[in-house]
C-alpha positions as a Markdown table, in Angstrom:
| # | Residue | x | y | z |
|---|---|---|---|---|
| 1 | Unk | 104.4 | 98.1 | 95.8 |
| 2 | Unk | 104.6 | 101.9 | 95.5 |
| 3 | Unk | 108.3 | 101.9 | 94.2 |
| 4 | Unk | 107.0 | 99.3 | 91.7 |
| 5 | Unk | 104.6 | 101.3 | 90.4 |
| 6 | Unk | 106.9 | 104.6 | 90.2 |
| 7 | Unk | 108.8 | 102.7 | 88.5 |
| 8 | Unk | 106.8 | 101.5 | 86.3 |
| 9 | Unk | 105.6 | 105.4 | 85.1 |
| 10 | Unk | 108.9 | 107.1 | 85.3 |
| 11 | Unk | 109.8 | 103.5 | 82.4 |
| 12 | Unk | 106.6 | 104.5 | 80.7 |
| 13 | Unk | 107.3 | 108.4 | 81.0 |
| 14 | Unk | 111.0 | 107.7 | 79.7 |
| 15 | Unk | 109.4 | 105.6 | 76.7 |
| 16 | Unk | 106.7 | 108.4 | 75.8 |
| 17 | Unk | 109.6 | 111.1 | 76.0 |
| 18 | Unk | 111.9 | 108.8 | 73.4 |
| 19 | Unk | 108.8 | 108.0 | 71.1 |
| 20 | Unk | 107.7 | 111.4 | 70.9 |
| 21 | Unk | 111.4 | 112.1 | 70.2 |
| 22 | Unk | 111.6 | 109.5 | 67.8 |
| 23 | Unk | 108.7 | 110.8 | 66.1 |
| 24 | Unk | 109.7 | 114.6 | 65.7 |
| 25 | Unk | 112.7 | 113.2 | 64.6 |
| 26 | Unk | 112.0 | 111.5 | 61.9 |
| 27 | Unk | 109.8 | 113.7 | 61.0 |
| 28 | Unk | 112.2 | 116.4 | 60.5 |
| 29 | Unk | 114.7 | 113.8 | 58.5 |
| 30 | Unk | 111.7 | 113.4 | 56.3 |
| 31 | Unk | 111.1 | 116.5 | 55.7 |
| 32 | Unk | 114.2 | 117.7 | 54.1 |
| 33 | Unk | 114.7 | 118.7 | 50.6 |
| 34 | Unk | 117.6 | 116.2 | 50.5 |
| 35 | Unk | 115.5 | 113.2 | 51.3 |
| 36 | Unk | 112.9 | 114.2 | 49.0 |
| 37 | Unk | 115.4 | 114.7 | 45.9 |
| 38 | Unk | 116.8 | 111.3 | 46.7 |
| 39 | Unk | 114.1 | 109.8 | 44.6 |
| 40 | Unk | 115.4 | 110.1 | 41.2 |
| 41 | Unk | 111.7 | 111.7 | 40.2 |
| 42 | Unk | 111.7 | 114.5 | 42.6 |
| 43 | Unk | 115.3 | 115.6 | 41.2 |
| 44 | Unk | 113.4 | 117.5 | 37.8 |
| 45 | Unk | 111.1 | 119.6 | 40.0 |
| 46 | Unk | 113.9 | 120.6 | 42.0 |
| 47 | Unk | 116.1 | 121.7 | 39.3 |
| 48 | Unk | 113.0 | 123.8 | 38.0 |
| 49 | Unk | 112.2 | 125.2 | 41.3 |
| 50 | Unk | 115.7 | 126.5 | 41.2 |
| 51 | Unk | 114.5 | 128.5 | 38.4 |
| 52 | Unk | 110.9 | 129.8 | 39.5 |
| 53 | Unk | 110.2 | 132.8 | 40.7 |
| 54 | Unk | 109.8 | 131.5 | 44.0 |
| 55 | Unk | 113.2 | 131.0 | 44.6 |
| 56 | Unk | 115.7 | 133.8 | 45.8 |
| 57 | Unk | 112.4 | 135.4 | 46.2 |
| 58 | Unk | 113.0 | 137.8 | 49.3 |
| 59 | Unk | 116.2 | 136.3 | 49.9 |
| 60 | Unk | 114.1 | 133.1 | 50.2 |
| 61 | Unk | 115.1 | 130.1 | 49.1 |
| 62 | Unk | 112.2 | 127.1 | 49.4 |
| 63 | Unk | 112.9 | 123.7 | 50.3 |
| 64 | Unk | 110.0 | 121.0 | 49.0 |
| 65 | Unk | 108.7 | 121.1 | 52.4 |
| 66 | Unk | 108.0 | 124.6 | 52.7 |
| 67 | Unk | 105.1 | 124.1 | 50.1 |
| 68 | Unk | 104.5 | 120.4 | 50.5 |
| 69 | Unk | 104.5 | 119.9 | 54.1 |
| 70 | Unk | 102.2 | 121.7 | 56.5 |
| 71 | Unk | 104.6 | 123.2 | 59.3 |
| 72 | Unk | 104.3 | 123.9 | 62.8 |
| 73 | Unk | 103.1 | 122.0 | 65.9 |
| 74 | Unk | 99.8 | 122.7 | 65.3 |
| 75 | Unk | 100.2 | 121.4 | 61.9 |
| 76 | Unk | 102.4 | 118.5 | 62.5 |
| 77 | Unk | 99.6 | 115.5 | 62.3 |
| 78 | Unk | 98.8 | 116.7 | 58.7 |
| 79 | Unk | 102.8 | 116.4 | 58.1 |
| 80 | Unk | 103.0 | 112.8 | 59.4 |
| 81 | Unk | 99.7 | 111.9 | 57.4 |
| 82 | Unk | 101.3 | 113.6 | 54.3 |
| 83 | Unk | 104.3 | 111.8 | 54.7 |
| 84 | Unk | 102.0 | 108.6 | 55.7 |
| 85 | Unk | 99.7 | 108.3 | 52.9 |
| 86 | Unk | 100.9 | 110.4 | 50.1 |
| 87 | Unk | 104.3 | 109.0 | 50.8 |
| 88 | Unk | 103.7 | 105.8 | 50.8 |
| 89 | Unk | 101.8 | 106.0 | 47.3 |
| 90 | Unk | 104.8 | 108.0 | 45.7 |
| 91 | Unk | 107.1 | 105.9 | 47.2 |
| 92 | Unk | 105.0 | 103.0 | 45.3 |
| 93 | Unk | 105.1 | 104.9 | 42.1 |
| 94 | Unk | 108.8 | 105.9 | 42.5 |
| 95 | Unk | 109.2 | 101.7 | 42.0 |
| 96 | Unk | 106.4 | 101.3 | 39.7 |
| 97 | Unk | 107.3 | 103.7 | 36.9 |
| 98 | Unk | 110.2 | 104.4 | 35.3 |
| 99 | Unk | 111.3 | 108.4 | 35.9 |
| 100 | Unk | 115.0 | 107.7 | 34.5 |
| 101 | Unk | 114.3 | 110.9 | 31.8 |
| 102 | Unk | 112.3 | 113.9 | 32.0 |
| 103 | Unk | 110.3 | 112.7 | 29.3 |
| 104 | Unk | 108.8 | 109.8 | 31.1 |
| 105 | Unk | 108.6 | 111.9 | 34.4 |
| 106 | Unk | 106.4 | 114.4 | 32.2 |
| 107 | Unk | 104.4 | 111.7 | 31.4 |
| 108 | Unk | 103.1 | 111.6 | 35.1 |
| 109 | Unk | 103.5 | 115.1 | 35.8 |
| 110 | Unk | 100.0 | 116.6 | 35.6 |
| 111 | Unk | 98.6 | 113.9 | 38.0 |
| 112 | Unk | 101.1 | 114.6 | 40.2 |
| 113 | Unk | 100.9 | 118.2 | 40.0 |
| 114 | Unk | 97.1 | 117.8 | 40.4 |
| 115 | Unk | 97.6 | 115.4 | 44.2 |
| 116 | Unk | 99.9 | 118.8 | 45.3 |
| 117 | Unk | 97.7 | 121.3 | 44.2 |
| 118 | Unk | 94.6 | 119.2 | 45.8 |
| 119 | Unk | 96.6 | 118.6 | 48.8 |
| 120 | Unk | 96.9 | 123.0 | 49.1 |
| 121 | Unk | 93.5 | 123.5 | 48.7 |
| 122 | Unk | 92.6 | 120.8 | 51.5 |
| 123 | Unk | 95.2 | 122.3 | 53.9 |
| 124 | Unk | 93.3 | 125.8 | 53.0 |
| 125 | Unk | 96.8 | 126.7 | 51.3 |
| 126 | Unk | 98.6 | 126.9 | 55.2 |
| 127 | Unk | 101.8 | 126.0 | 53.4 |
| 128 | Unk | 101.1 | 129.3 | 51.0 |
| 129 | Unk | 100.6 | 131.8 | 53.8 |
| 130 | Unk | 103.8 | 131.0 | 55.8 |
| 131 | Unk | 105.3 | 132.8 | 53.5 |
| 132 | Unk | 102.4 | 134.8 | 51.6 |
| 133 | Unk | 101.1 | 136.4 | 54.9 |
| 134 | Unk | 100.4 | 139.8 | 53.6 |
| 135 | Unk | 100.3 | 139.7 | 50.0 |
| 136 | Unk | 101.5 | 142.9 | 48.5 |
| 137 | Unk | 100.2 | 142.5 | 45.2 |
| 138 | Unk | 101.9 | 144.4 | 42.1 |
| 139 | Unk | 100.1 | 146.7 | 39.8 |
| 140 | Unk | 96.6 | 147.6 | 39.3 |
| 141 | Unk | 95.8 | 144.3 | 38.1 |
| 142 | Unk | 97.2 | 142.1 | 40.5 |
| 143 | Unk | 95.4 | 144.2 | 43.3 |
| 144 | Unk | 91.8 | 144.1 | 41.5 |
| 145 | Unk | 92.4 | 140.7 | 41.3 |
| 146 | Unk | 93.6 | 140.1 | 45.1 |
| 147 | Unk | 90.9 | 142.4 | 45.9 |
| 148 | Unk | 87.3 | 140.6 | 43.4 |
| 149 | Unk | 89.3 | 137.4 | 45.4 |
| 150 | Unk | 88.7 | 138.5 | 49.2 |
| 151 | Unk | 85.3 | 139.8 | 48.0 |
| 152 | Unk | 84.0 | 136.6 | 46.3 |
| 153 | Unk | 85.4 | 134.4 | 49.2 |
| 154 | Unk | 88.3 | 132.6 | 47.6 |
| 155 | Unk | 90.9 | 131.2 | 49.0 |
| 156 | Unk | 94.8 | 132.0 | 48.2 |
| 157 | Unk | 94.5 | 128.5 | 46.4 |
| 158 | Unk | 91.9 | 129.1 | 44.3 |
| 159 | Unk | 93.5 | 132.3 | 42.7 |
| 160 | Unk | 97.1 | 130.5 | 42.6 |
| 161 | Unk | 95.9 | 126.9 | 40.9 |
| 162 | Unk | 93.7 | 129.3 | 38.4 |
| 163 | Unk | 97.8 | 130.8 | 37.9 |
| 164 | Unk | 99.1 | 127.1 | 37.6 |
| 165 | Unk | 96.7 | 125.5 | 35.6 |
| 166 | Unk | 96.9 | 127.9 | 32.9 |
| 167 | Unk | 101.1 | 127.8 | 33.2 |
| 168 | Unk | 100.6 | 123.8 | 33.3 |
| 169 | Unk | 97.9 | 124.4 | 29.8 |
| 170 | Unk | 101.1 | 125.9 | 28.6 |
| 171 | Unk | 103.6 | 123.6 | 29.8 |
| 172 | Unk | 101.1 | 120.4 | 28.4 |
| 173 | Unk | 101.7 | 121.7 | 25.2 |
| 174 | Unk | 105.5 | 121.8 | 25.0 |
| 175 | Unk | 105.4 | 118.3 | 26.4 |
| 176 | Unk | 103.2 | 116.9 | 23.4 |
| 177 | Unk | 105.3 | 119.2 | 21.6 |
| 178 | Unk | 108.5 | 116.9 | 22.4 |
């Protein structure tokens, strides 16, 4: 009866160790900019992040995770529920709209830009201090600034989606432009 039952555990053991694999895995397979830029949709914010100031920036060049996925084990069930629930719905979308121009992507693009920026502030921007550990800020203004923020309590998020929103206000208006 004993070799039964070591059996059994060193089967269940062997099971646990390929579905944990399996997990981490995929995971990482999901989590690559190539996978995410395989959806037609995803191809226009790519291109543009090409061209932000974020990329080449300290000889850094950011892949979709590194600001959509929260990283590191002890960060890795928000990464399966991002890729869970908030790809599931784009997934959805991907096959309910059409994104075959960037003129019908735009047409969805502050909603979507909205869900990321919502999803940083929920994560209390984790994804934003990976790289923004020790924010250096430029100028006199860009350190008052850093400096009313850590007095008034804000978060990194809160200072950055002020920042986007008025580059989005900006970008709105070239869209209806079009």
């Amino acid at each position: 009866m004993a070799i039964k039952a070591g059996g059994t555990l060193l089967t269940g053991a062997l099971l646990g160790i390929v579905m944990v694999a399996v997990v981490f895995g995929g995971e990482a397979a999901v989590s690559t900019t190539e996978f995410c830029t395989s959806c037609h949709s995803m191809t226009y914010p790519h291109e543009e992040l090409k061209t932000s100031s974020h990329y080449g920036a300290l000889g850094a060049n950011p892949g979709c995770k590194d600001c959509h996925i929260p990283q590191g084990f002890k960060n890795f069930h928000l990464a399966v529920a991002t890729h869970v629930v908030d790809g599931a719905r784009e997934l959805y979308l991907e096959f309910a709209n059409d994104y075959s121009t960037l003129e019908k992507f735009n047409e969805r693009r502050l909603i979507m830009a909205h869900d990321a920026r919502m999803n940083l502030k929920k994560w209390d921007s984790n994804t934003c201090r990976e790289c923004h550990k020790n924010p250096q800020p430029p100028g006199a203004d860009a350190k008052a600034a850093h400096k009313k923020m850590e007095t008034e309590g804000q978060k990194m998020t809160d200072a950055a989606i002020k920042q986007v929103d008025e580059a989005l206000k900006t970008k709105e208006q070239e869209i209806m432009q079009v």
